[in-house]
Structure formats: C-alpha cells, structure tokens
VEXTIDREN-620410 format. One record per residue: residue number from 1; residue in one letter; x, y, z of N, C-alpha, C in turn. Coordinates in steps of 0.2 Angstrom, whole numbers, plus 2048, in hexadecimal, padded with zeros to 3 digits. Layout:
<resi:NUM | resn:a | n.x:X | n.y:Y | n.z:Z | ca.x:X | ca.y:Y | ca.z:Z | c.x:X | c.y:Y | c.z:Z>
...
***
This chain:
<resi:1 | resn:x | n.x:C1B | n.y:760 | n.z:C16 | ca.x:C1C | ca.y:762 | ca.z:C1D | c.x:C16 | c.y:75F | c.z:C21>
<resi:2 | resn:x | n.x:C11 | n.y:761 | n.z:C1E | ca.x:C0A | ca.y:75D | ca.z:C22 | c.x:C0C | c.y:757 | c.z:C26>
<resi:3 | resn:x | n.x:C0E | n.y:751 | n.z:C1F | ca.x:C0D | ca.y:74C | ca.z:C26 | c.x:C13 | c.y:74A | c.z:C27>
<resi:4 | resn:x | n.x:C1A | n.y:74C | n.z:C2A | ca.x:C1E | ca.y:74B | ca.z:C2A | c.x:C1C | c.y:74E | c.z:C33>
<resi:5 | resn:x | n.x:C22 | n.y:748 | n.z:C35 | ca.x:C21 | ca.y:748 | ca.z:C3F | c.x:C26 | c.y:74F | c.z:C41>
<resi:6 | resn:x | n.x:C24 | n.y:750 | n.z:C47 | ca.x:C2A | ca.y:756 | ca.z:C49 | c.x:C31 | c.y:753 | c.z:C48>
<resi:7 | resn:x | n.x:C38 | n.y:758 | n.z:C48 | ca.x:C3E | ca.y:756 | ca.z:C46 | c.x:C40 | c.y:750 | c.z:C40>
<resi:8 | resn:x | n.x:C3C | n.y:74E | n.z:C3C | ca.x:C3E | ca.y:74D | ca.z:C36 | c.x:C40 | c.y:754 | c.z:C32>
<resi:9 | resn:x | n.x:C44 | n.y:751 | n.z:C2C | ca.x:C48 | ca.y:757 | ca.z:C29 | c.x:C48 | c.y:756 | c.z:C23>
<resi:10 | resn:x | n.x:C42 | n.y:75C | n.z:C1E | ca.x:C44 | ca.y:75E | ca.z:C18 | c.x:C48 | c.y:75E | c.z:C13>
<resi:11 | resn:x | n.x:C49 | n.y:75D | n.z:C0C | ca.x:C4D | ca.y:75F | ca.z:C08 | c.x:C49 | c.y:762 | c.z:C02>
<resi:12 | resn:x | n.x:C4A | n.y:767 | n.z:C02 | ca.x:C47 | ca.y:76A | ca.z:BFC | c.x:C4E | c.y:76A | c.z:BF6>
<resi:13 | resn:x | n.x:C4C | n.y:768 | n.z:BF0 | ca.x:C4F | ca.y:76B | ca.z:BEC | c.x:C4C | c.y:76F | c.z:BE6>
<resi:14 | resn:x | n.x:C50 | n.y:774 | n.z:BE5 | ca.x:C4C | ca.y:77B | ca.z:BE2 | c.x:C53 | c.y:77D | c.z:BDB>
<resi:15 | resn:x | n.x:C50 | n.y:780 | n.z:BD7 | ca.x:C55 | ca.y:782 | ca.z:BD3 | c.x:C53 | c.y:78A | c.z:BD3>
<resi:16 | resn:x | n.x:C51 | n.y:78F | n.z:BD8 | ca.x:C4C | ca.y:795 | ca.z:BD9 | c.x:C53 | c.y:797 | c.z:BDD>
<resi:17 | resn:x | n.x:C58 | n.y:79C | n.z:BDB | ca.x:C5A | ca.y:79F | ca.z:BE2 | c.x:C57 | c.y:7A3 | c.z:BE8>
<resi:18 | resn:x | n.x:C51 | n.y:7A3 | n.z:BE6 | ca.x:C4C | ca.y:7A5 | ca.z:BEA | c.x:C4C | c.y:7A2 | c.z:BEF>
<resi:19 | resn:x | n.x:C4C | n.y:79D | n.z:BEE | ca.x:C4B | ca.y:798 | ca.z:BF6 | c.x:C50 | c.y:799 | c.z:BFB>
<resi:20 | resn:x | n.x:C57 | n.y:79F | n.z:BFA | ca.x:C5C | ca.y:7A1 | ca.z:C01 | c.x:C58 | c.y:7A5 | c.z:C04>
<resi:21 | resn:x | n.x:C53 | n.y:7A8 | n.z:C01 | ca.x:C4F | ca.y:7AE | ca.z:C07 | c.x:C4B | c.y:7AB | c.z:C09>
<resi:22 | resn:x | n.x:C43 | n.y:7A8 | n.z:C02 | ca.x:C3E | ca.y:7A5 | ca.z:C03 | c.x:C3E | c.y:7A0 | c.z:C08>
<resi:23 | resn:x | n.x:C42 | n.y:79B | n.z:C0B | ca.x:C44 | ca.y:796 | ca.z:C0E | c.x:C42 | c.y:797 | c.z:C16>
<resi:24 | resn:x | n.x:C49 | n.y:79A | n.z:C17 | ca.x:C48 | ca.y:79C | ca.z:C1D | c.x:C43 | c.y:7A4 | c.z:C20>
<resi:25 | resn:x | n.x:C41 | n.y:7A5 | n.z:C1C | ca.x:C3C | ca.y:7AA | ca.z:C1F | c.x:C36 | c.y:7A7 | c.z:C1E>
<resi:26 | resn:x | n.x:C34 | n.y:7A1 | n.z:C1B | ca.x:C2E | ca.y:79E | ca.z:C1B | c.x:C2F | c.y:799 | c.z:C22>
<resi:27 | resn:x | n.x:C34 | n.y:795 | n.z:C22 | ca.x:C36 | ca.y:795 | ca.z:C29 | c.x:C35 | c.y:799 | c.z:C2F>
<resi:28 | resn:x | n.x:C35 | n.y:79C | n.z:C30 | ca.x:C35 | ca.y:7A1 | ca.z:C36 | c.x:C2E | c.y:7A3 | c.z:C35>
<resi:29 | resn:x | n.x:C29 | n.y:7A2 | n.z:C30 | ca.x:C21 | ca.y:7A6 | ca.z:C30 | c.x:C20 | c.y:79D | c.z:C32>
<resi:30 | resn:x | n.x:C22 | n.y:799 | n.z:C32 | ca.x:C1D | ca.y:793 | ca.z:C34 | c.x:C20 | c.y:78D | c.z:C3B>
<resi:31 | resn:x | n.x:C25 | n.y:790 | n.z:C3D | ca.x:C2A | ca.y:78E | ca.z:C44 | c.x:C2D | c.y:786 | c.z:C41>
<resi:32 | resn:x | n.x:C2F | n.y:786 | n.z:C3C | ca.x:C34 | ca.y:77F | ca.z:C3A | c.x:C3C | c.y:783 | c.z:C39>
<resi:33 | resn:x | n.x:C40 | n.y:77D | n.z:C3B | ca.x:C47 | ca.y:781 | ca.z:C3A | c.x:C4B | c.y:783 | c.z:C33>
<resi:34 | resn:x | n.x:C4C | n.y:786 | n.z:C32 | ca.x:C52 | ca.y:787 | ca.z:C2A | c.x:C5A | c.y:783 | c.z:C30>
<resi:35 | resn:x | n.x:C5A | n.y:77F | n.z:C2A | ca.x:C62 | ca.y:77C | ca.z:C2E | c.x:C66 | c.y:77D | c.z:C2A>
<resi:36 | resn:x | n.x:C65 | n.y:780 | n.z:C24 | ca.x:C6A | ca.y:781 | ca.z:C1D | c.x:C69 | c.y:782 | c.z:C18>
<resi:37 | resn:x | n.x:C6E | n.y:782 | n.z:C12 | ca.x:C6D | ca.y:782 | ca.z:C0A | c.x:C71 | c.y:781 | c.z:C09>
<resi:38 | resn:x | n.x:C74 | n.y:77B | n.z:C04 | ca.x:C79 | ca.y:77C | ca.z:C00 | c.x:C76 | c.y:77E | c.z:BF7>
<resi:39 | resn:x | n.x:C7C | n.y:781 | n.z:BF5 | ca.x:C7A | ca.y:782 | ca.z:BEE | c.x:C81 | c.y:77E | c.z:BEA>
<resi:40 | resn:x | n.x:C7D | n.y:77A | n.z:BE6 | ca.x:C80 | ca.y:776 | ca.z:BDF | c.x:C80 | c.y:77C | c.z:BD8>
<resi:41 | resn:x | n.x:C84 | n.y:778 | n.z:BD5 | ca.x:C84 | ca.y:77B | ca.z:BCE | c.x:C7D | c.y:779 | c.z:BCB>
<resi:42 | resn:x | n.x:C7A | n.y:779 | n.z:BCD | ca.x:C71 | ca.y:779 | ca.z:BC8 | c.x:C6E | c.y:778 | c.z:BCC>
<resi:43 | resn:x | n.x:C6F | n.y:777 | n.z:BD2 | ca.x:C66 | ca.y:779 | ca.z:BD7 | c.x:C69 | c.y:778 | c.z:BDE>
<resi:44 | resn:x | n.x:C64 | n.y:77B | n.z:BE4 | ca.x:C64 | ca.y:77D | ca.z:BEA | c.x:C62 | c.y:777 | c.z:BEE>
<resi:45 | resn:x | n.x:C68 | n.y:776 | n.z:BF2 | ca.x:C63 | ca.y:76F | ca.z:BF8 | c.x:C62 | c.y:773 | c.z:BFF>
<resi:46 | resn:x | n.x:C5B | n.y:773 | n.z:BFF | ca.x:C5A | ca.y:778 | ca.z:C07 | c.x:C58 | c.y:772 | c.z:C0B>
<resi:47 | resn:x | n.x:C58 | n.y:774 | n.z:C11 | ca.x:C59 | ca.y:76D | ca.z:C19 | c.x:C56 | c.y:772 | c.z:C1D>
<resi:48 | resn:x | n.x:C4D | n.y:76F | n.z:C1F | ca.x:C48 | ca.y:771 | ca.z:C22 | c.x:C46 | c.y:76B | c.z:C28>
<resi:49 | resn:x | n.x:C47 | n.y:76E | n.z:C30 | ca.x:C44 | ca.y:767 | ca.z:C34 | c.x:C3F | c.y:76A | c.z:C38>
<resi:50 | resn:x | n.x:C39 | n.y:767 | n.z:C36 | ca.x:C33 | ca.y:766 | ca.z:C38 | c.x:C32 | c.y:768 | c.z:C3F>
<resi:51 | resn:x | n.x:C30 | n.y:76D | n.z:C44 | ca.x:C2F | ca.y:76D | ca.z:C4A | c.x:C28 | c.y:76B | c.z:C4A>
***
C-alpha cells in the first residue's frame, strides 16, 4: 500500500476468512476504502482503494 498512488485498487487474495472482518476494520483504522469481497471455493478476493 506504501507505494501505491491514491485511488489505485488492491487485491488481496487470502484463504483466512478472517479477512471479512479483518479487511474492512483495518480499513477504517487507516482511511482506504473496503469496496468488497468476493469468496471463491478456496480463497477470498478482497478490493482495497488506496485514498
């Protein structure tokens, strides 16, 4: 996230379902947006944009 410019957008992939809470409350402690999650049959794609 460091060097990434404001509004570019993240992709984490996680196999933790941890990351539906984790994500966006980490989110909110650091002012970037949570845009979503989808979950696949074996791992979580979450969509983070950089303010």
């Amino acid at each position: 996230m460091r060097s990434m410019k404001a509004g570019e957008i993240l992709l984490l992939l996680a196999d933790d379902a941890g990351v539906a809470v984790d994500i966006p409350a980490w989110c909110i402690s650091t002012s970037n947006e949570f845009l979503g999650l989808l979950k696949e049959p074996r791992m979580y794609r979450v969509y983070v944009r950089k303010l």
